[in-house]
C-alpha positions as CSV (number, residue, x, y, z in Angstrom):
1,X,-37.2,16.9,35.6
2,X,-33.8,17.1,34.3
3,X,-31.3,20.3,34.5
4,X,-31.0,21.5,31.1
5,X,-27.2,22.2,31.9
6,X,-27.1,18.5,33.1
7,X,-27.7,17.4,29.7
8,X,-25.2,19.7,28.0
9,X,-22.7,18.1,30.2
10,X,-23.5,14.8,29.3
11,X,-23.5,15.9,26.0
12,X,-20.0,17.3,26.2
13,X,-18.8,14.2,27.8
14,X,-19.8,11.8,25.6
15,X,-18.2,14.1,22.5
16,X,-14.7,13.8,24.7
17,X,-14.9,10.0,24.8
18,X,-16.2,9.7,21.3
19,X,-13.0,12.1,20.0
20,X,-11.0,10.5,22.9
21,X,-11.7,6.9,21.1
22,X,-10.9,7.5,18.0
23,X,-7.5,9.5,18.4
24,X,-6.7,6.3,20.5
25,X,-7.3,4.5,17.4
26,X,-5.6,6.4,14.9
27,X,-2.4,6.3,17.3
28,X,-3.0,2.3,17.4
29,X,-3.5,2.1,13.7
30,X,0.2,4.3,13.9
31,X,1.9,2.0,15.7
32,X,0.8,-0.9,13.8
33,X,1.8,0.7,10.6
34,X,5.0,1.5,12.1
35,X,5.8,-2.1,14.0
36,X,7.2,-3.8,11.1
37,X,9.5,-1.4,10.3
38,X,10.6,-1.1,13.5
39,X,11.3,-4.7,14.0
40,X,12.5,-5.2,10.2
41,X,14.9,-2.8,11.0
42,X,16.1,-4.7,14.2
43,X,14.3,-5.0,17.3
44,X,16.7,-3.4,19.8
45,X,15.4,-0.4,17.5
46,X,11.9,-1.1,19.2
47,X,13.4,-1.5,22.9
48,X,14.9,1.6,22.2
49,X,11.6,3.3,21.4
50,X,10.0,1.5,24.1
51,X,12.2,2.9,26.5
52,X,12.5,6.2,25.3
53,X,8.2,6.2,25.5
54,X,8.8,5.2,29.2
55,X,10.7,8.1,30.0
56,X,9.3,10.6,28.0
57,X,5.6,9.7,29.6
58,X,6.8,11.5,32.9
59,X,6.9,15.0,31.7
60,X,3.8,14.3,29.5
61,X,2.2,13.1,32.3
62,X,2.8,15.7,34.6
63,X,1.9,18.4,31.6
64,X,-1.5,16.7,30.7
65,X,-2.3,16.4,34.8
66,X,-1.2,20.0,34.9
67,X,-3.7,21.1,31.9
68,X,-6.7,19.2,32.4
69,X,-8.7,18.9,35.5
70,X,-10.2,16.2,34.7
71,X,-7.0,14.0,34.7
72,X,-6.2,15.2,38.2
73,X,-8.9,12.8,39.1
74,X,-7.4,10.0,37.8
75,X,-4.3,7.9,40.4
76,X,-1.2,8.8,38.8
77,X,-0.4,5.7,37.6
78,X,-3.0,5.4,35.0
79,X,-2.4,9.1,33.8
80,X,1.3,7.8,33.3
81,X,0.1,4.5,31.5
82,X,-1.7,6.3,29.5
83,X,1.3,8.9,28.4
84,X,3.3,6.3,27.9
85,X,1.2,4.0,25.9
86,X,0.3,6.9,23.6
87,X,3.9,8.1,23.3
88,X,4.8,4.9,22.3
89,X,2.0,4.9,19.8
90,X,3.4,8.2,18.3
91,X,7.3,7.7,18.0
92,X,6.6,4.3,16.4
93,X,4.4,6.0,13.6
94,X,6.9,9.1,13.5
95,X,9.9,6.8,13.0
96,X,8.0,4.9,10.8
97,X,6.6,7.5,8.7
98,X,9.2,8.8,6.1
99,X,9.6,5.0,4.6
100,X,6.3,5.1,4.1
101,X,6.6,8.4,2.3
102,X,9.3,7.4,0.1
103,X,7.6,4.3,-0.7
104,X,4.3,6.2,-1.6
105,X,7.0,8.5,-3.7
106,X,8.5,5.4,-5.4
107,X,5.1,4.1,-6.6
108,X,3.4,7.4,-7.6
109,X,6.4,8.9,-9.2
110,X,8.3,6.1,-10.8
111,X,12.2,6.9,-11.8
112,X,13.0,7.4,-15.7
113,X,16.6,6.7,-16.6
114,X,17.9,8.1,-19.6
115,X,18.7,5.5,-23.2
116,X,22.4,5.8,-24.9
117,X,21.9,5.4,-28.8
118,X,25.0,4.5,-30.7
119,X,24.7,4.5,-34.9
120,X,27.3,4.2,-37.5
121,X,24.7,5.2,-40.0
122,X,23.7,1.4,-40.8
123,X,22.8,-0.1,-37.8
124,X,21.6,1.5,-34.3
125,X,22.4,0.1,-30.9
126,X,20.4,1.6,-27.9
127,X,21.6,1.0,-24.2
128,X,18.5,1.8,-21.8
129,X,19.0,2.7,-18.6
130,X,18.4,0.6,-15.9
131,X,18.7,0.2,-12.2
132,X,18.8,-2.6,-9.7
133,X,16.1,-1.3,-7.4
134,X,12.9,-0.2,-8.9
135,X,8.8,0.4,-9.0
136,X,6.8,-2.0,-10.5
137,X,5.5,0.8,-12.6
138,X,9.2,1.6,-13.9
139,X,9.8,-2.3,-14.2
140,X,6.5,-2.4,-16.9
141,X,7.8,0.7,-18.5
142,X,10.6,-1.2,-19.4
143,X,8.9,-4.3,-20.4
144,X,6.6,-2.3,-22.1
145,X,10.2,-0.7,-23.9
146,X,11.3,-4.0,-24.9
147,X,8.1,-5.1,-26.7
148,X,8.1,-1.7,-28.6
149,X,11.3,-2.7,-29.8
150,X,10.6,-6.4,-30.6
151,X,8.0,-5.0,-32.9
152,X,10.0,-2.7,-34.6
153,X,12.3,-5.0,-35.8
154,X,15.1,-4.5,-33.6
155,X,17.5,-7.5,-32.0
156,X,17.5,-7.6,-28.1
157,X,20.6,-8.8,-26.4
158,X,20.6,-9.1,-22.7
């Protein structure tokens, strides 16, 4: 006959290493996210990151031993591994993260730049705006600009 405080335990422990898996994931799926930017940007960026993980995971280490019991139980190796293989996780998908944002920005709010229309009463020239680095979404809008134009009648000069 089993304790029926036994099987609350087991329970409990099995939701830690369920939640415990899947942060581990999500901080993986970080640092994968964040790699290539790190390298692009040049990889003494990434030793830097690395090293800075390294050093950081001995205060983290000692404060998650300090907090939890049941990483007491662990050698102190492994509960410094772990800090520093999860710190290196998270300041790869921190540094990472604001390119991301602006690229998300860039694509969901695409820039407008403002047209210049000259007349002398008899004929109409229009300037439109443009800019060298763009969304695809502006890039169409200008296409799409152009072919408005062609319709109309209007001579495009490039």
């Amino acid at each position: 006959m089993t304790d029926s405080a036994t099987i609350v335990g087991a329970g409990s422990e099995r939701f830690k290493l369920r939640l415990s898996a899947i942060l581990w994931f999500l901080l993986f799926l970080g640092f994968l996210l964040g790699l290539p930017v790190l390298i692009e940007a040049s990889p003494w960026i990434l030793l830097g990151v690395v090293v800075l993980a390294l050093l950081l995971a001995f205060p983290i280490a000692w404060l998650v031993r300090r907090c939890f019991s049941g990483q007491r139980r662990q050698h102190w190796r492994t509960s410094y591994f772990k800090a520093a293989v999860a710190t290196l996780f998270t300041l790869s998908a921190l540094l990472a993260a604001p390119l991301y944002y602006l690229a998300l920005q860039t694509a969901l709010r695409p820039l407008t730049v403002p047209q210049a229309t000259l007349s002398n009463g008899t004929k109409t020239v229009i300037f439109p705006g443009m800019m060298h680095v763009g969304s695809e979404g502006f890039y169409k809008s200008v296409i799409y600009d152009l072919e408005k134009a062609l319709s109309d009648g209007y001579v495009i000069y490039y």
